[in-house]
N, C-alpha and C positions, 0 to 999 in steps of 0.2 A: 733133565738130562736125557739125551737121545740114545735109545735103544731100542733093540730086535724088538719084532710085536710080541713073540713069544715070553720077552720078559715082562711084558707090559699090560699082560690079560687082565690083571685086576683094575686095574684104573682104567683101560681103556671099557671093563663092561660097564662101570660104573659111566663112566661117560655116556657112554652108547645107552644106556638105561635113561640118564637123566633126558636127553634128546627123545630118545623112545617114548617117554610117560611125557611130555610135553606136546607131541604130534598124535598121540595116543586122545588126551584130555579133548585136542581139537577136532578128534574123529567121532570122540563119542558123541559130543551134540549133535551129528550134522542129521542125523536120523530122527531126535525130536523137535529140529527147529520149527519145521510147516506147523505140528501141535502147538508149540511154545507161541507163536503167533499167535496164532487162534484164540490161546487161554489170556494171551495178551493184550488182546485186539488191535496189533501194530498188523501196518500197512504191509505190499510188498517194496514201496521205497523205502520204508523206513527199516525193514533187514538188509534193503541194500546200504544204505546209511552205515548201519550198524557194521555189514563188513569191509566196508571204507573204512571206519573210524580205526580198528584194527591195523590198517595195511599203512594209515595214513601216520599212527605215532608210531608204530615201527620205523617208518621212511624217517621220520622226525630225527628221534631218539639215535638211531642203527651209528652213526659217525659219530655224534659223543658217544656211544656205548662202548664204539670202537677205540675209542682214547682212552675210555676208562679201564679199558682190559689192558693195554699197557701200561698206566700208571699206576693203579690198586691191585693188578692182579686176575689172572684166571679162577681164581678159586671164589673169591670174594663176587666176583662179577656173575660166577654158576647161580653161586646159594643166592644172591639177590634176584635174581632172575626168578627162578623157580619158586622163592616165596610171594615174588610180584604174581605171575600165574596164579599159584594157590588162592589167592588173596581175591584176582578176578574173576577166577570160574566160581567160587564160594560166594560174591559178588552180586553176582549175573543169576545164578542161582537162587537167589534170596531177594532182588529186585523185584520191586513193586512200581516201579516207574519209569517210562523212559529213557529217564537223566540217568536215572541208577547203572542202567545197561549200555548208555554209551560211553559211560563213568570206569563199566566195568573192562569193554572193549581197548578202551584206551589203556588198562593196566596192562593187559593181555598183548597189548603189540608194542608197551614198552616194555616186556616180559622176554617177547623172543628175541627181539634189537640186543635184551642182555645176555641172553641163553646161546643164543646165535656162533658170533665173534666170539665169544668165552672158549664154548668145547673146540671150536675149530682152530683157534688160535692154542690153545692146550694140546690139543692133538699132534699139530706141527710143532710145538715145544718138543711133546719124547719120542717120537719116532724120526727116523733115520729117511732122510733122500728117498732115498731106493725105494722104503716100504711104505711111506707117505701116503700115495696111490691108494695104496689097498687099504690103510687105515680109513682114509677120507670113502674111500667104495665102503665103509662100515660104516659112516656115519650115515651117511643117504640112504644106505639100508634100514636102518633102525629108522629114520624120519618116515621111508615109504610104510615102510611094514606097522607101522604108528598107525598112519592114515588108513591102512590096508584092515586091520583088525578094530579098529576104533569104531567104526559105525556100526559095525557086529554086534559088540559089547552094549554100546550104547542103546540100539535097540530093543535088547535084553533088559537092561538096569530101568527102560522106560516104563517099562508092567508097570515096575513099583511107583511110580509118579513122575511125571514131566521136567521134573526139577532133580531130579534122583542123578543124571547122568553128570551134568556142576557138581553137585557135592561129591559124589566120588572122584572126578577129577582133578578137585581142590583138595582128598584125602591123601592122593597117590603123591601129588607134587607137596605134597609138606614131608609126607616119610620119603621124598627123595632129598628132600632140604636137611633133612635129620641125620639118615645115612652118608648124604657127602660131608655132612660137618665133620665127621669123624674119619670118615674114609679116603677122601684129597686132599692130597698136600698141591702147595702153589709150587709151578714145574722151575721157577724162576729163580735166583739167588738176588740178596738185595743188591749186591753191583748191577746184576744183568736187567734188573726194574730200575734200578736209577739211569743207567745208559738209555733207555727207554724214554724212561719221562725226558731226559733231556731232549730228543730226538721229536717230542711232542708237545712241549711244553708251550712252543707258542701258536700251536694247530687249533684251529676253528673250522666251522663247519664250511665255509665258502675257500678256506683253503684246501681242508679234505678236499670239496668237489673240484678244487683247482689242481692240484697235486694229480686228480682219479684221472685227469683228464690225460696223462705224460702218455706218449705214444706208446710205452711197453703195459701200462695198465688199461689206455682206452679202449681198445680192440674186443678186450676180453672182458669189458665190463658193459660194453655193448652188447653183447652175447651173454650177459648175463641177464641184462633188460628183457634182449630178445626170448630168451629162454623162460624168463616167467611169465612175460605178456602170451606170451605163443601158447605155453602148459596153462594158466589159467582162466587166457578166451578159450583153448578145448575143450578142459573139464568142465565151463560154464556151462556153454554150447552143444556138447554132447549131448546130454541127455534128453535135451528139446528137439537137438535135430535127428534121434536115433527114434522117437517117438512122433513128432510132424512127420518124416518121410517112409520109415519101415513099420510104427505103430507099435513098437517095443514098450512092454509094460514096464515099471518098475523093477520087477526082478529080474527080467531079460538085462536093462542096463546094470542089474547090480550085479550080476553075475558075468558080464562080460569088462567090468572095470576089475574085481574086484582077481576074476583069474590072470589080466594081464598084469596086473600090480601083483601079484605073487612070482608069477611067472618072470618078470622085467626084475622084482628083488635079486630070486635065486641064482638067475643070469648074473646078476650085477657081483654078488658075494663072490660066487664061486671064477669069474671068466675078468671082473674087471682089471685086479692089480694085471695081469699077464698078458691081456689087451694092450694097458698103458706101457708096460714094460716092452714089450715087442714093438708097439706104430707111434709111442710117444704123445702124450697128450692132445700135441696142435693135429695130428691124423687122427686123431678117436674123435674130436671135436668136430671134424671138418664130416669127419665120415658120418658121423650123428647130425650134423645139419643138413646134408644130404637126403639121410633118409627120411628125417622128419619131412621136408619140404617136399620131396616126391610124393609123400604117404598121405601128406594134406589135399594133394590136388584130387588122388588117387582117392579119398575121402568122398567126395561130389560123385562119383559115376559108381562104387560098389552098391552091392545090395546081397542084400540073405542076412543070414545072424550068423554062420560060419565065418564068409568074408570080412563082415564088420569087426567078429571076435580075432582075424588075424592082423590084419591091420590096425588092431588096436592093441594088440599086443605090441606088436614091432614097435609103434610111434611111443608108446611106453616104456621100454625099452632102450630105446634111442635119447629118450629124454633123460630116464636116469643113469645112463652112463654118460649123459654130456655134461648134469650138473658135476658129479664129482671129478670128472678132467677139466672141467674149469676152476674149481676151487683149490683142485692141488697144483693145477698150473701157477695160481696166484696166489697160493702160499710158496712156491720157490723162487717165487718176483719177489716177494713179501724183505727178504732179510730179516731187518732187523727190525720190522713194521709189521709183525702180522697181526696185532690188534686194528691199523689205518686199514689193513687191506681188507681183513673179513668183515668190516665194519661198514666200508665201502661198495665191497661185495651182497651184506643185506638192506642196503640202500638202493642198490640198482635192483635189487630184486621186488624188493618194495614196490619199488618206481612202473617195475611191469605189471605185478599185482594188483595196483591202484587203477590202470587204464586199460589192461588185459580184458574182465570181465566188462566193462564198461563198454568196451567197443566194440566189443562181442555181441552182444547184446540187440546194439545199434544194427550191426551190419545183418546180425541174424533177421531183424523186423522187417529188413529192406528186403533180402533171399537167405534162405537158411543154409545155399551154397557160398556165402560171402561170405562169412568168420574165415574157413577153409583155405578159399583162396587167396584169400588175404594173407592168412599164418605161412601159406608155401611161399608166394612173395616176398615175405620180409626173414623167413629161414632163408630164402637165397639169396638175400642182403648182406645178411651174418655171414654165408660161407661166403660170398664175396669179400669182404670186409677179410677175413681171415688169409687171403690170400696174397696180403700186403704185411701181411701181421709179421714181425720179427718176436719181439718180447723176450730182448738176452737179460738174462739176469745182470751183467753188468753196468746194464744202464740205469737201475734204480735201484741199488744197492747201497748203504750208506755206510 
């Protein structure tokens, strides 16, 4: 049932918690991985490997995962999600081979494929039109602020052992399995799930990608692409090109990711519902691709650690207010389909994540100026793209 946010605090922190301690779990490794190799004696293709396998059954899994939040339910598809996590960071932590870890990676990214589409399709369940916006502005917050505080953490938990940082993150996601069994209810009534399934019933994965394609969903799932290939060749890329060109030690980069990512949160919490409410999603979007894209090129000719720390604030910034005005844009496309769409939604996301870093990479070996100019190039693809975009809700409405 749809209501004011204020009536909605308890379920929506729970929510926003179970999302938090999932992006939370992901930040704490990222500080012992380089050790965790080491003790491993895995390659660095083979960590690449490892977070392919990740991004790659996410991609998989993300459109069934998304049918299955309409036919079994938000609730069911949370706690399964979150025990699949538990299950792989507990996994990966306790692996002695390999196979074990790309065993476990695989759990893990059909983990968020369930986690995903559940809270965001749940979200758009009880809240209202109106305050949508600012709801979705909280999920993305708790995702960044996850990633923001997680390598923190983790670096801390590593004293205790290299493996320390898995186990507590496979502790956290089982007491949030435990807490939401008892604490969510499914937002749905059994007519409004059966309407559903009928609605889905004969949907497969190359019709989902057939369906994604309808002019009012293409636009913005292009910019959905665009938007994680873009944020994840930079966050690859950064660090190597902030250390090849200025010579920034590790902490200089952690300290300058880690202020804009606070800084781009509080922004997002406090300014985004009232953004979207005043210029409307398709201007918040268009304005966010703007400035990323100018920000990249603007990337290549700065210099100092002041300049870098502003401009990376901004493009951070820019990025988290564009993911949540895409996602509440297409849950009000969504109707009566918001499990196809957030499903869809972390499928194109997938899809950038998987070639993002990858070609990042590439472009960075050839000039460490090419990631950069690249990312501003294809942000002003998207806002091009956007400027054909209609996307009435009456056109995919069922």
């Amino acid at each position: 049932m749809q209501k004011p946010i204020r009536e909605q605090k308890a379920v929506l922190i729970i929510l926003l918690s179970n999302i938090f301690i999932v992006f939370l779990g992901i930040g704490l490794i990222i500080p012992v991985m380089p050790l965790f190799m080491n003790v491993m004696h895995l390659t660095g293709s083979t960590m690449g490997y490892l977070v392919a396998a990740f991004a790659v059954a996410q991609l998989i899994a993300s459109p069934i995962a998304g049918r299955w939040v309409d036919r079994f339910g938000r609730k069911i598809m949370i706690l399964a999600g979150l025990f699949l996590f538990a299950l792989s960071e507990l996994t990966f932590g306790l692996g002695t081979h390999v196979s074990i870890l790309y065993f476990a990676r695989v759990l893990g990214g059909i983990s968020a494929a369930f986690i995903m589409p559940a809270v965001t399709a749940y979200v758009a369940d009880i809240t209202t039109v109106q305050e949508r916006s600012k709801a979705m502005g909280y999920v993305s917050a708790a995702i960044s602020t996850g990633f923001i505080i997680g390598p923190g953490i983790g670096g801390f938990i590593a004293d205790h052992g290299v493996r320390m940082p898995f186990f507590f993150a496979a502790g956290i996601a089982f007491i949030a399995v435990i807490s939401s069994v008892f604490m969510l209810k499914e937002p749905l009534t059994k007519e409004e799930r059966a309407q559903q399934m009928e609605s889905v019933k004969e949907s497969t994965f190359l019709k989902d990608l057939k369906k994604s394609i309808h002019p009012s969903y293409l636009i913005a799932f292009i910019i959905v692409f665009v938007l994680a290939f873009g944020l994840s060749a930079y966050e690859t890329v950064f660090s190597l090109f902030t250390n090849h060109k200025f010579g920034f030690t590790p902490k200089d980069i952690a300290i300058i990711i880690t202020f804009s990512s606070i800084v781009a949160v509080i922004i997002q919490v406090l300014a985004f519902g009232k953004l979207v409410n005043s210029l409307g999603e398709k201007k918040v979007i268009q304005l966010c691709l703007i400035v990323g894209a100018v920000l990249a090129f603007v990337s290549t000719v700065m210099s100092g650690f002041l300049p870098v720390l502003a401009v990376t604030c901004i493009i951070f910034l820019a990025f988290d207010l564009l993911r949540p005005a895409l996602t509440t844009f297409l849950s009000k496309i969504a109707g009566n389909q918001q499990g196809f769409v957030a499903g869809m939604n972390s499928t194109y996301t997938s899809l950038g994540t998987i070639f993002g870093p990858a070609l990042g990479g590439i472009l960075f070996d050839m000039n460490i100026h090419f990631p950069f100019l690249f990312a501003g190039v294809v942000l002003f693809l998207g806002l091009g793209l956007t400027l054909v975009w209609k996307g009435k809700v009456s056109e995919v409405s069922e």
